[in-house]
C-alpha positions as CSV (number, residue, x, y, z in Angstrom):
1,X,0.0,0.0,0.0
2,X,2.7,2.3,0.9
3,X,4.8,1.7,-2.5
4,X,1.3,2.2,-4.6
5,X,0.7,6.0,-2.6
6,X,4.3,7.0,-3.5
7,X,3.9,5.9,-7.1
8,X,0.7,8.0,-7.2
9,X,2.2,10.6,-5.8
10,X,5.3,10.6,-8.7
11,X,2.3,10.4,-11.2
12,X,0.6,13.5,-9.5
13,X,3.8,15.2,-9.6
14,X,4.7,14.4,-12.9
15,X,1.1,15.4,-14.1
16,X,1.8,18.6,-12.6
17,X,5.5,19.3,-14.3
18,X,3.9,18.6,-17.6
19,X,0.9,21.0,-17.1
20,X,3.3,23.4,-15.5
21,X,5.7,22.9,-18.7
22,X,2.8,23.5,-21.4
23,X,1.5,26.3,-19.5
24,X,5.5,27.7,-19.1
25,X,5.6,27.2,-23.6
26,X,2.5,28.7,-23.6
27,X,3.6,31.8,-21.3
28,X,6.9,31.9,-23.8
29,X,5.1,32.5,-27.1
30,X,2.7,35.0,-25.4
31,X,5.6,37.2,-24.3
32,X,6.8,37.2,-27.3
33,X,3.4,38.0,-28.8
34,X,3.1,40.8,-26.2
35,X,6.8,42.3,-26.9
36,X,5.7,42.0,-30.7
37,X,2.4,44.0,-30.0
38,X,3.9,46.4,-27.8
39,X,6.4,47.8,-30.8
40,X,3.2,48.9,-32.6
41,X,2.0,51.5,-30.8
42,X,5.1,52.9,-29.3
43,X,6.4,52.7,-33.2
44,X,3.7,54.8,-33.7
45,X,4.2,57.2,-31.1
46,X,7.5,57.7,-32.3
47,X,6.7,58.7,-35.7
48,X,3.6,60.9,-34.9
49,X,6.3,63.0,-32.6
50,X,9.1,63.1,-35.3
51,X,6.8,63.5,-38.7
52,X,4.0,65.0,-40.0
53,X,2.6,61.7,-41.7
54,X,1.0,60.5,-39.8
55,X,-1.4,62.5,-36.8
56,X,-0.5,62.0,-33.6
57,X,-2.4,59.2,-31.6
58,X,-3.1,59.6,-27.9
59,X,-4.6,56.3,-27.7
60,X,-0.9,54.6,-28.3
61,X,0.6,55.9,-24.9
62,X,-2.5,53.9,-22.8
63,X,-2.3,51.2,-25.4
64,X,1.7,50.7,-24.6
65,X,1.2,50.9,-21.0
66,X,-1.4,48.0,-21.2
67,X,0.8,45.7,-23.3
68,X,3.9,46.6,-20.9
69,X,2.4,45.6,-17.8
70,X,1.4,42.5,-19.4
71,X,4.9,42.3,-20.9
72,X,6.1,42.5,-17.1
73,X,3.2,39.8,-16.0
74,X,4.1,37.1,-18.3
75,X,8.1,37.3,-17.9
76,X,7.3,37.0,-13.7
77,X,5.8,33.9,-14.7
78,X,8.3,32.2,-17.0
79,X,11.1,33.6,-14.5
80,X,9.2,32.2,-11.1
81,X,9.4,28.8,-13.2
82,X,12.3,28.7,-14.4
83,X,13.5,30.1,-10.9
84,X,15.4,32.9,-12.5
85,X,13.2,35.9,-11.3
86,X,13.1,35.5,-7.5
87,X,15.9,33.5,-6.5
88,X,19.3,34.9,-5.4
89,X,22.2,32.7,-4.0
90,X,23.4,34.6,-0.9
91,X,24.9,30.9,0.9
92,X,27.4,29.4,0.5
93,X,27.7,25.9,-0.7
94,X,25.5,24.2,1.0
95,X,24.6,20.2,1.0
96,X,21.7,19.0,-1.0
97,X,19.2,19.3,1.8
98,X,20.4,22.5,2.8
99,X,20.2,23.9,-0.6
100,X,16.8,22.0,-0.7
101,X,15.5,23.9,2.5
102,X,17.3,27.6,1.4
103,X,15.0,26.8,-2.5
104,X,12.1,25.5,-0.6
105,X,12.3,28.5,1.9
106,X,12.2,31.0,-1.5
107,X,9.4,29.2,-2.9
108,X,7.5,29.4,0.3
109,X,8.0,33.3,0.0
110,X,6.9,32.9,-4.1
111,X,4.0,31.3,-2.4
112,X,3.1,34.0,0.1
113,X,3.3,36.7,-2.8
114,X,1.2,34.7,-5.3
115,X,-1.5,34.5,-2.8
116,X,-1.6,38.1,-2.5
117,X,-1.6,38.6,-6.0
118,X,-4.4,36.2,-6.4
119,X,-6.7,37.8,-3.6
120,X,-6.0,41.0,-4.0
121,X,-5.8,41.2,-7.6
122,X,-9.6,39.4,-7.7
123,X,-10.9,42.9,-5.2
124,X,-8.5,45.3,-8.3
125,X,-10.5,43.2,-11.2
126,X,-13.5,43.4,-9.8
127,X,-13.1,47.2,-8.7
128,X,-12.1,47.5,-12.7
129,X,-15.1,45.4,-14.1
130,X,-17.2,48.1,-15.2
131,X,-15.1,50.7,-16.0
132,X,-12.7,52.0,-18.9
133,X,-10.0,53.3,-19.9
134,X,-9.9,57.4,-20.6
135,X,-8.4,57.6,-24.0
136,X,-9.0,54.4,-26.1
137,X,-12.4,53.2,-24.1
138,X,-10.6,49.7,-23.0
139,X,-12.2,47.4,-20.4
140,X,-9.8,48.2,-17.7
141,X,-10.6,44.6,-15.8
142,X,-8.4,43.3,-19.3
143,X,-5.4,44.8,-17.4
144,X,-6.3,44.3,-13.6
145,X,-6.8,40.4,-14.6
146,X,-3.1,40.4,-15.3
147,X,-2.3,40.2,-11.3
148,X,-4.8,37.2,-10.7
149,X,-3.5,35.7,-14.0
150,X,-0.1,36.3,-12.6
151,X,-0.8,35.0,-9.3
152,X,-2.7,31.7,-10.2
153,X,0.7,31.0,-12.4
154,X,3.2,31.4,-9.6
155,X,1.0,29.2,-7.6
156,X,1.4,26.3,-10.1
157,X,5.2,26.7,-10.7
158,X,5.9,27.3,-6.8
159,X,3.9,24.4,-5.7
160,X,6.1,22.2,-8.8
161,X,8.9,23.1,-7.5
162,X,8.0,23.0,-3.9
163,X,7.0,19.3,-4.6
164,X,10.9,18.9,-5.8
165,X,12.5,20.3,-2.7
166,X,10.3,18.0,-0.4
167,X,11.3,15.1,-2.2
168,X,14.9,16.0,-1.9
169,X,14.5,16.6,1.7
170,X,12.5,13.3,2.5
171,X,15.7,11.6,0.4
172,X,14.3,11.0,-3.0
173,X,16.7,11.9,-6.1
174,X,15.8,15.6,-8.4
């Protein structure tokens, strides 16, 4: 009985680094959808300021800043996974379990963070549902959602990678 809960418990994990993986590709290609969008409108800016050919658009500047924060959204996510964006070796070398605890310590923190982002961002979306941006008329909850979005994410990749550390704590190999 014991030997069949730990295999489930590989399969749950693995299930969970495969989702986590898909949802870390699809993350990548919508950064660089985002950055690809975002060169449109600040292009534009640029040239209505310099020429005469084209008017000048105001509704560029809010349309920037909406892409950039998402821009900034989606790279937290792919960083938080790929442990790049929120981890900073300050110990020296440590042991396996040690470097297991210091990582799982981190994630812990990731944790605490995405749960703010998650409750908090909800209360920001819902306080944006009905409302709209000034210049280009945008459904400002499209931009608040970024932080539950965000949130939800880091959840997924900490709790991955919180699964590793415990395993390497309790003995198991990465």
């Amino acid at each position: 009985m014991i030997h069949h809960d730990r295999h489930d418990r590989t399969q749950a994990a693995e299930r969970l680094a495969s989702a986590d993986a898909g949802l870390c590709h699809l993350s990548v290609w919508l950064l660089a959808i985002t950055v690809g969008l975002l060169v449109i409108p600040v292009s534009l800016q640029i040239f209505s300021r310099y020429t005469e050919l084209i008017p000048s658009y105001i509704w560029t500047e809010e349309m920037a800043r909406f892409m950039f924060i998402w821009t900034i959204m989606i790279g937290a996510m792919i960083g938080v996974r790929e442990s790049t964006h929120f981890e900073v070796d300050v110990w020296p070398q440590l042991g396996p379990r040690g470097e297991a605890v210091a990582r799982l310590l981190g994630r812990l923190g990731v944790l605490g963070a995405a749960c703010v982002f998650v409750f908090a961002g909800l209360e920001f979306t819902r306080f944006a549902w009905n409302r709209t941006s000034e210049l280009a008329d945008l459904p400002l909850w499209l931009i608040h959602v970024a932080w539950p979005v965000a949130g939800v994410t880091w959840i997924m990749f900490a709790g991955e990678q919180i699964v590793d550390e415990a395993r390497i704590l309790i003995g198991a190999t990465r």
